[in-house]
C-alpha positions in Angstrom: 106.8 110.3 100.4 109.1 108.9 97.6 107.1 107.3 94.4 107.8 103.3 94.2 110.1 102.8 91.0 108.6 99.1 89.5 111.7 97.7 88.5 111.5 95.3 92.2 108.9 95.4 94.4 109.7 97.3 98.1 110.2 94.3 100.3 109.0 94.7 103.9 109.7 91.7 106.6 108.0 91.4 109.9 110.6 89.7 112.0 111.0 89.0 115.6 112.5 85.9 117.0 110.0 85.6 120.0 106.7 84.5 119.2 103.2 86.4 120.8 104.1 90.1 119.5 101.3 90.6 116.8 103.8 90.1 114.0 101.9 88.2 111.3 98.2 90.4 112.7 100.2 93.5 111.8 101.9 92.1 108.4 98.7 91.1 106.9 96.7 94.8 108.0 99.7 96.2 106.5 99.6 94.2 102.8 95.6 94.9 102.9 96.2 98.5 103.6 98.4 98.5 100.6 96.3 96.5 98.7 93.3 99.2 99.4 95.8 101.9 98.1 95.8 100.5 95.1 99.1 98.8 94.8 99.8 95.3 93.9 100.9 93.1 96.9 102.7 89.9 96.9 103.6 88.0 100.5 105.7 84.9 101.7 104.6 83.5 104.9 108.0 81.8 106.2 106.1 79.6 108.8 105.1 76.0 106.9 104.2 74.8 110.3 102.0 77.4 111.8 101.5 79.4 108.3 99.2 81.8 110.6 99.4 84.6 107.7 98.6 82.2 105.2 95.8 80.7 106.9 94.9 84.5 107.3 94.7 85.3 103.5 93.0 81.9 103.3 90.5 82.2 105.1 90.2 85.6 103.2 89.6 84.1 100.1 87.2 81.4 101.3 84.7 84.9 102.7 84.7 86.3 99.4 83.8 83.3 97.6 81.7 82.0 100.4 79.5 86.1 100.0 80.2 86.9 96.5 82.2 90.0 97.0 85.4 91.2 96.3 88.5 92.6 98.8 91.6 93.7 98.5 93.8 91.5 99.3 97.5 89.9 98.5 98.8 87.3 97.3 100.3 84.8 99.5 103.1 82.0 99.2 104.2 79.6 102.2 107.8 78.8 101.4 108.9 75.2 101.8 112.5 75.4 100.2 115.4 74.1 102.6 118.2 77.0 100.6 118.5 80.5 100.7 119.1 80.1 97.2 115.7 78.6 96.9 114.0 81.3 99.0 115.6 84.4 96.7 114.3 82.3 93.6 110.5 82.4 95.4 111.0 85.9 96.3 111.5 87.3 92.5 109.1 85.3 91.2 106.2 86.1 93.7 107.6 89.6 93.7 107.7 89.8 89.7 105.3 92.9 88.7 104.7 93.6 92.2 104.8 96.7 94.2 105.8 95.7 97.7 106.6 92.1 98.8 105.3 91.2 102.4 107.4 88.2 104.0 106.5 87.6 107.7 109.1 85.1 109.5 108.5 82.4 112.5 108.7 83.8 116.1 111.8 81.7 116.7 115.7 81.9 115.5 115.2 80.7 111.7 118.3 81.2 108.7 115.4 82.0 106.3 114.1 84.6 108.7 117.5 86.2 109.3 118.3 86.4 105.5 115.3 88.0 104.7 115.7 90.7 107.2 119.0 91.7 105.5 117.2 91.9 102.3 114.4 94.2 103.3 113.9 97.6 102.6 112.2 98.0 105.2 112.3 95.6 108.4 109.3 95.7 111.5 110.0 94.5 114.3 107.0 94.1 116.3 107.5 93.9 120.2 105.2 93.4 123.3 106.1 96.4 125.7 108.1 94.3 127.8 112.0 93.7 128.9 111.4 90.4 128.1 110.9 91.4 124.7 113.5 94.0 124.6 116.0 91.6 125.1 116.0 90.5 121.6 117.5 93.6 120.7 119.6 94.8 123.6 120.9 94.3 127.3 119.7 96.2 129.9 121.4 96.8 133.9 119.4 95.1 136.5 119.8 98.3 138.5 120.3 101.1 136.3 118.1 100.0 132.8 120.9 101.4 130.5 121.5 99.6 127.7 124.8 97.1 128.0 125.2 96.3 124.9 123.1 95.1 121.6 121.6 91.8 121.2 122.8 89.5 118.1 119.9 90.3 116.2 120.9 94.3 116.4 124.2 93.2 115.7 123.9 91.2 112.8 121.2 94.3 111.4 124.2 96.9 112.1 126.2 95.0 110.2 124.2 94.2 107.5 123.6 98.2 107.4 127.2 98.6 107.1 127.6 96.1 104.6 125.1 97.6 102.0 126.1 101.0 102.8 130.0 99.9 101.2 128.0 98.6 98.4 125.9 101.6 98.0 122.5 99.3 98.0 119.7 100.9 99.6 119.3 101.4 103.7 117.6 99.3 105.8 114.7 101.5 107.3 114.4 99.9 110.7 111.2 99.9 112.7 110.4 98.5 115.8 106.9 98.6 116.6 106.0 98.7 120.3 102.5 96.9 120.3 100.4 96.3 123.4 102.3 99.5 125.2 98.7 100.2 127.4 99.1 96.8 129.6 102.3 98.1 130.4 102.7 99.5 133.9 103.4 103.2 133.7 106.8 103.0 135.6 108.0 100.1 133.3 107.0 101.8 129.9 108.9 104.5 131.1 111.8 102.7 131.3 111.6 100.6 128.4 110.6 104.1 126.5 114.2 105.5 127.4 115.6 102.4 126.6 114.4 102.0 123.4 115.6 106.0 123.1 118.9 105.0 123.6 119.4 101.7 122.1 117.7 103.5 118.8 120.6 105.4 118.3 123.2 103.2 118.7 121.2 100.4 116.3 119.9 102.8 114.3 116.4 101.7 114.0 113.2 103.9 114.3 110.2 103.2 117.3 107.1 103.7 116.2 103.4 103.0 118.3 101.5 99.7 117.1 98.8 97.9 117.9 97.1 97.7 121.4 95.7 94.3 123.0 92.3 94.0 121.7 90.0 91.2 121.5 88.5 92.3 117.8 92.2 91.0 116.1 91.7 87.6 116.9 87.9 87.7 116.2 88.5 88.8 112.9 91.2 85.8 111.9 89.0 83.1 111.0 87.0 85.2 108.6 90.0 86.6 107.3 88.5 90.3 107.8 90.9 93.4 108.9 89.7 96.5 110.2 90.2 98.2 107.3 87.0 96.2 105.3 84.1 99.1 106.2 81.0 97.9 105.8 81.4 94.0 105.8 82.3 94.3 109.5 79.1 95.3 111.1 78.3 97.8 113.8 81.9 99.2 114.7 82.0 99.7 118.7 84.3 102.9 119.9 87.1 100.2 120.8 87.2 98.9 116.9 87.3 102.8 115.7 90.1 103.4 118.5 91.9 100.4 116.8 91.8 101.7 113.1 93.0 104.9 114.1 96.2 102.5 115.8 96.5 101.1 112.6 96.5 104.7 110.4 99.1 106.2 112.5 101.2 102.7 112.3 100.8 103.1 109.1 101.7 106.5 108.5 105.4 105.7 110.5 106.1 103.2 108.2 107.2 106.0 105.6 106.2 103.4 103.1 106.9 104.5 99.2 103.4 105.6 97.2 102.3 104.1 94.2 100.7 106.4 91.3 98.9 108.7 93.3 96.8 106.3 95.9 98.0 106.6 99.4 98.4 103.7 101.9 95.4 105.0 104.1 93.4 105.0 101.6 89.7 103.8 103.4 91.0 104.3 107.0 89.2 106.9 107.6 
């Protein structure tokens, strides 16, 4: 695991342009994880309307005060600005002494959304096990389930790869993070499994396991908890334990850069 240089923080964007795939759940587990690791976390929610990973952190910071203890945590910015320009200015100011910069994007085709996935280091992509899903990324046959070609959004990331490669910038490291694969029907996550096989290499992204469909995620929103705060969480249940353990390995795929010597798992266990 490569040591994070502190000149700019590692900049990781959550993006998907379809809405319901855990996106802004798994950002914000991510930046806390970090944050429990010991490194210093800075995030931009994209969404003014919806700001669900603001509200998130918000409600956060309102259990803290509320019981007088402290948690990890990052700090989070909703951007308002109506220019890319303006966004980049937000981004290195947030991101100014910062070790990784969180920015989670609206579920929906968005400029500021699409810039900021060609600026990331690395880019999630969170999906619901589903074709419908898949589509964002790639064509399928009707009959066959091979891939026909690559979506816009692949296309525009390909190129963007390209495009830093001439410039010798850093890669992209691509992720897409198949969430809610066990309400999948075992025929169909077959199929979207080979898909995903095939499309990887011709996209060049990475798949990695997310998050299952659990209940405890949206119980823990409106206090602002993750499952990574032992002891303020109560009695964990196996399904809770089953879910950390989800959120380790997600974790661990990532091949996120360390910082010092803390490691992103830190208090997983």
């Amino acid at each position: 695991m490569p040591t994070l240089a502190h000149t700019t923080p590692h900049r990781i964007t959550f993006a998907n342009e379809k809405g319901g795939t855990g996106k802004s759940t798994t950002a914000v587990h991510v930046a806390v994880a970090l944050a429990y690791g010991g490194a210093k976390v800075a995030a931009i929610d994209l969404d003014p309307r919806q700001r669900t990973m603001d509200r998130y952190f918000e409600n956060r910071r309102e259990l803290t005060t509320n019981r007088g203890i402290e948690l990890p945590t990052a700090q989070c910015t909703v951007f308002q600005g109506e220019t890319v320009e303006e966004f980049d200015a937000l981004a290195a100011k947030v991101g100014e002494g910062m070790d990784f910069l969180i920015v989670d994007t609206p579920g929906r085709d968005d400029l500021f959304a699409r810039h900021s996935a060609t600026e990331a280091d690395t880019l999630v992509t969170p999906m619901n096990d589903s074709f419908v899903d898949f589509d964002l990324i790639g064509q399928v046959d009707a009959e066959t389930f091979k891939v026909r070609r690559l979506s816009f959004y692949a296309e525009l990331i390909w190129e963007t790869r390209k495009m830093r490669a001439m410039q010798k910038r850093k890669e992209i490291d691509w992720v897409v993070v198949r969430n809610r694969s066990g309400h999948t029907e075992a025929r169909n996550m077959q199929r979207i499994e080979k898909a995903l096989g095939e499309l990887s290499k011709r996209a060049g992204f990475r798949v990695a396991k997310g998050l299952s469909e659990r209940v405890v995620y949206r119980e823990l929103f409106p206090s602002g908890l993750t499952l990574l705060d032992k002891g303020h969480l109560g009695e964990l249940g196996t399904s809770h334990l089953v879910a950390r353990q989800e959120m380790r390995s997600l974790l661990a795929s990532l091949h996120l850069p360390s910082i010092a010597k803390a490691e992103p798992s830190l208090e997983l266990a």
